[in-house]
matplotlib code that plots the C-alpha trace (Angstrom):
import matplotlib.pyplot as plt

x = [97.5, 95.7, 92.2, 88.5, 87.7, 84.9, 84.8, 81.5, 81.4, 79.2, 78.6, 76.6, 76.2, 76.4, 74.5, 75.9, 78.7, 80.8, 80.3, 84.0, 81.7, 80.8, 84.6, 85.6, 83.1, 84.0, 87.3, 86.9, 84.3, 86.9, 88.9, 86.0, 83.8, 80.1, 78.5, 75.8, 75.3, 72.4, 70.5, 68.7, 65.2, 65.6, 69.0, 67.5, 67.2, 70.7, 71.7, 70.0, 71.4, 75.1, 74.6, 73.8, 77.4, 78.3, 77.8, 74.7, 75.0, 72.2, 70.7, 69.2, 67.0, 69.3, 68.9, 71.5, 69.5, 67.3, 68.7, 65.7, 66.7, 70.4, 69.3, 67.5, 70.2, 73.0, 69.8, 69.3, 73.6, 73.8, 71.1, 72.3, 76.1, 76.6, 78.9, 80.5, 84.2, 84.0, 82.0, 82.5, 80.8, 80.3, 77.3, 77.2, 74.8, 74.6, 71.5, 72.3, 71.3, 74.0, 76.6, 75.9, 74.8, 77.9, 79.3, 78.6, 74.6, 75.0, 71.6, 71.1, 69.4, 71.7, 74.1, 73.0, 71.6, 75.1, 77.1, 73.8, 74.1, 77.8, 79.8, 77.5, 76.6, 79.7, 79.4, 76.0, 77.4, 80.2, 78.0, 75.8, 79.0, 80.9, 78.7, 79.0, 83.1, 83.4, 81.9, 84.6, 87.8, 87.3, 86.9, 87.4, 85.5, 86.4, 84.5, 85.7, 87.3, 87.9, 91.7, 88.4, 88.4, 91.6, 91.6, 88.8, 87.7, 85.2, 81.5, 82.3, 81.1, 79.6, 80.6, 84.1, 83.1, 81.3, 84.4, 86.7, 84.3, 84.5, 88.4, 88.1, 85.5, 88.0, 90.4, 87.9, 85.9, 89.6, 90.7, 87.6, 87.0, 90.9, 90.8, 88.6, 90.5, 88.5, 90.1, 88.7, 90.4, 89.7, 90.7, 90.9, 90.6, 91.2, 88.0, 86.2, 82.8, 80.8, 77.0, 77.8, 80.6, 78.1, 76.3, 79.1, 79.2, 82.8, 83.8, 85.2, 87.6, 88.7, 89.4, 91.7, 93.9, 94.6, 95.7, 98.0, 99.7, 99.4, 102.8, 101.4, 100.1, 97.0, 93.6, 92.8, 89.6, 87.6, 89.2, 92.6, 90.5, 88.7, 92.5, 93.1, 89.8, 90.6, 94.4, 92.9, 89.9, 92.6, 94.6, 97.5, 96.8, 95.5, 98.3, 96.9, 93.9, 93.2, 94.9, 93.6, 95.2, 95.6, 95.0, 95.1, 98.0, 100.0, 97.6, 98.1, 101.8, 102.1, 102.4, 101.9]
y = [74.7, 76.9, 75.2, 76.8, 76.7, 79.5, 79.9, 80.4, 79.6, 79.6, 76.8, 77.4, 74.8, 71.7, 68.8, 65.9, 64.1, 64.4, 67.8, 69.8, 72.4, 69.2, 68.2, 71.6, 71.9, 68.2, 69.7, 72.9, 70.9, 69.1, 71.3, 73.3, 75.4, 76.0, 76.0, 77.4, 75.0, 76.1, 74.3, 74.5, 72.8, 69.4, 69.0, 69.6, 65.8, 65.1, 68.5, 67.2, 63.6, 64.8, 67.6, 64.9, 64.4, 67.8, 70.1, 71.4, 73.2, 75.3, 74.5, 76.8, 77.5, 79.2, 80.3, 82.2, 83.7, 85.3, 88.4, 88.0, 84.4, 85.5, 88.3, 86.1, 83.1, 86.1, 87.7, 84.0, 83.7, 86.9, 86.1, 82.5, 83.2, 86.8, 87.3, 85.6, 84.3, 81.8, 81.6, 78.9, 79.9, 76.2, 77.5, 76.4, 76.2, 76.3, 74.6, 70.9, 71.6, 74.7, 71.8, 69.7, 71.9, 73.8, 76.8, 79.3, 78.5, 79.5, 80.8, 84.4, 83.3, 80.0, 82.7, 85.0, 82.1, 80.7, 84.3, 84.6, 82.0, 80.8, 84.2, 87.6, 85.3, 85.4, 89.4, 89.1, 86.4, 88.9, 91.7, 89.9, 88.4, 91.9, 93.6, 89.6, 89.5, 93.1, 92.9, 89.6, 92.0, 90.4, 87.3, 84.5, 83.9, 80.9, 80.1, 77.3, 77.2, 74.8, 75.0, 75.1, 79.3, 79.6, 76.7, 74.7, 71.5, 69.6, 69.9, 72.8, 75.6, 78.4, 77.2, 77.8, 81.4, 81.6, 80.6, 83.1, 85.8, 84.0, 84.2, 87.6, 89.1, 87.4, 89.7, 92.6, 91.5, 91.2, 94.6, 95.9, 94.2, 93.9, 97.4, 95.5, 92.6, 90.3, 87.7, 86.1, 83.1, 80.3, 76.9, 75.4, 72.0, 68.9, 67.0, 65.0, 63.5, 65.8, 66.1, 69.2, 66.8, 64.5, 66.4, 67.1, 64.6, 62.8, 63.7, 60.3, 61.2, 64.0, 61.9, 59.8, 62.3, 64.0, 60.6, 60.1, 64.2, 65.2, 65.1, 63.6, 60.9, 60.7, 62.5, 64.3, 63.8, 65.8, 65.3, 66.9, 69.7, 70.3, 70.5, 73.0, 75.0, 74.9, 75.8, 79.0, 79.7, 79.7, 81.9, 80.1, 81.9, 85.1, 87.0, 85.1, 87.1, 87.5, 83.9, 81.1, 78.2, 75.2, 71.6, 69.0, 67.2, 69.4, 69.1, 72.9, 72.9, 71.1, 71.0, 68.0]
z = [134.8, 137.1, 138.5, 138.4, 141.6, 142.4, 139.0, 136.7, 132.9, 130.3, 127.8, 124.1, 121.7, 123.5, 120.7, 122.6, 124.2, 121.1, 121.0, 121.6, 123.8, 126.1, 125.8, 127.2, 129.6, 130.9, 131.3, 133.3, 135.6, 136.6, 137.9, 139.8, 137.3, 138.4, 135.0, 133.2, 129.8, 127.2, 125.3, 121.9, 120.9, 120.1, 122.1, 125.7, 126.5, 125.6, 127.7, 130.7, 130.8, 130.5, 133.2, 136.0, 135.5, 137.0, 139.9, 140.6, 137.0, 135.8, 132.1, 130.2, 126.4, 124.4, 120.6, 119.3, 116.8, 119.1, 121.0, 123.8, 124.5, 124.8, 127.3, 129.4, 129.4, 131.0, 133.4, 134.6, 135.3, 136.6, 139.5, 140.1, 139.8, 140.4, 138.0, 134.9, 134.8, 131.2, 127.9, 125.6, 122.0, 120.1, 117.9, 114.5, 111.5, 107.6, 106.4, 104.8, 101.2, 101.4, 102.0, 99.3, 96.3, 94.6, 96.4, 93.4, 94.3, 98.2, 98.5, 100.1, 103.0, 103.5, 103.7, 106.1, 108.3, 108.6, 109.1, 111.6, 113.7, 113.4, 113.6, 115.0, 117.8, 119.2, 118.9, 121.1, 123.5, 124.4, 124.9, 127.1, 129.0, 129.2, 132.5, 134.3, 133.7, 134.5, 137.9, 138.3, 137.0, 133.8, 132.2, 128.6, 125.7, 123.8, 120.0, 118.3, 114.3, 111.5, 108.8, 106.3, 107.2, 105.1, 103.0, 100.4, 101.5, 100.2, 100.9, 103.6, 101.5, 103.3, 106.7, 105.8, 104.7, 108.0, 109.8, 108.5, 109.5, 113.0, 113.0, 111.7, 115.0, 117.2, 116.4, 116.7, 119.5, 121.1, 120.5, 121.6, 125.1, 125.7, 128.1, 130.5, 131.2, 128.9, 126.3, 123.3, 120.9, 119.0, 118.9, 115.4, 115.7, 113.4, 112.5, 114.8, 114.8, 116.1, 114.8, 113.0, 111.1, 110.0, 107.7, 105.8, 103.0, 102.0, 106.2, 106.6, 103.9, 105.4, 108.6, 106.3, 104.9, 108.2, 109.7, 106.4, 106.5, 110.0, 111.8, 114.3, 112.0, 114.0, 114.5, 117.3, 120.3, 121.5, 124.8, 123.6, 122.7, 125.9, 127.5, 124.8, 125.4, 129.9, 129.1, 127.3, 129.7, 132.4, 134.3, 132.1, 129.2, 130.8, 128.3, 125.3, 123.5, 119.6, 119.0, 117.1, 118.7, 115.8, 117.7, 114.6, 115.3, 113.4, 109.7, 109.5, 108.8, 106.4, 102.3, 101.1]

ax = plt.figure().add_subplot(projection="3d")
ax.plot(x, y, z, "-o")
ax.set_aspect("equal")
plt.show()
């Protein structure tokens, strides 16, 4: 796989070290990425500690529900990077009580908060990122998916609705940006811990029936993921754009 070295990337939605945005960052770091990591409210201590792991990166506020805060986050790159090779969109939110109550009461705003926050972000992430990658020759932009976009699972609800309009502005944002030279996929990945997973009630279940159906007979970590995510984000897959890549052991395939 090709390295990162004198390349700059953009991390959103980093909770904490099980996050699969911390597993992908972990894994282009390695390999020489200067990063840029954002953080949001309550998350900034746990941001902070993880990025004394890393080279000299640079840690910023980030909502992705306010356009301002995006604008500044890609002002603040552009002056300390110069440019923008990477973005990694991990943003994710559907209130708790839209995860637990029955689908058929989804509340409006539960709604638009999760579509908000979980897909059009990675519409205003791009934008922001397009005038950075240009002036590089252009660039990758990486969101992250869950098998609950195409198919019910329990307790996901609105999220999964959320993630199929994520899938679906891959595809657009893909077309759109393809002429100058920048990429943008998904990774769908199997469940894993995460903070986001906890809230979802019955998760461990899920877990179960994965490691019972998958091929692989196994789950998969966060760490496989971040291999995925670099793989993608590299000049390996610089022919690979509108793809949702399926890492979950296999679950996908199967039936029964």
């Amino acid at each position: 796989m090709s390295d990162f070295a004198g390349k700059t990337g953009l991390i959103v939605g980093v909770a904490n070290k099980r996050s699969i945005a911390w597993a992908i960052a972990q894994a282009t770091a390695r390999r020489g990425a200067r990063l840029a990591i954002t953080f949001q409210g309550r998350f900034e201590e746990h941001v902070h500690e993880l990025a004394e792991g890393l080279d000299s990166p640079l840690i910023l506020p980030c909502d992705v529900s306010n356009d301002s805060e995006i604008d500044a986050v890609f002002a603040k790159v552009g002056a300390e990077f110069g440019g923008l090779d990477f973005v990694v969109h991990g943003a994710a939110f559907a209130p708790r009580d839209e995860l637990s109550a029955p689908f058929a009461n989804t509340s409006r705003e539960g709604f638009r908060t999760a579509l908000d926050i979980s897909a059009y972000s990675l519409i205003a992430l791009t934008r922001g990122a397009m005038p950075l990658m240009e002036s590089r020759g252009g660039g990758s932009v990486l969101t992250l998916t869950y098998l609950g976009s195409e198919r019910v699972f329990p307790n996901y609800n609105v999220m999964g609705v959320a993630k199929a309009a994520l899938e679906s502005t891959v595809r657009y944002l893909a077309a759109d940006v393809g002429p100058k030279n920048i990429r943008v996929n998904a990774i769908s990945a199997g469940p894993i811990k995460t903070l986001a997973a906890a809230g979802i009630s019955g998760f461990s279940s899920i877990l179960n029936v994965y490691r019972e159906r998958a091929p692989l007979r196994r789950n998969v970590e966060a760490a496989e993921v971040g291999e995925a995510g670099a793989f993608l984000l590299s000049d390996a897959g610089k022919a690979i754009t509108g793809e949702v890549l399926m890492v979950d052991a296999g679950f996908h395939a199967t039936g029964m």
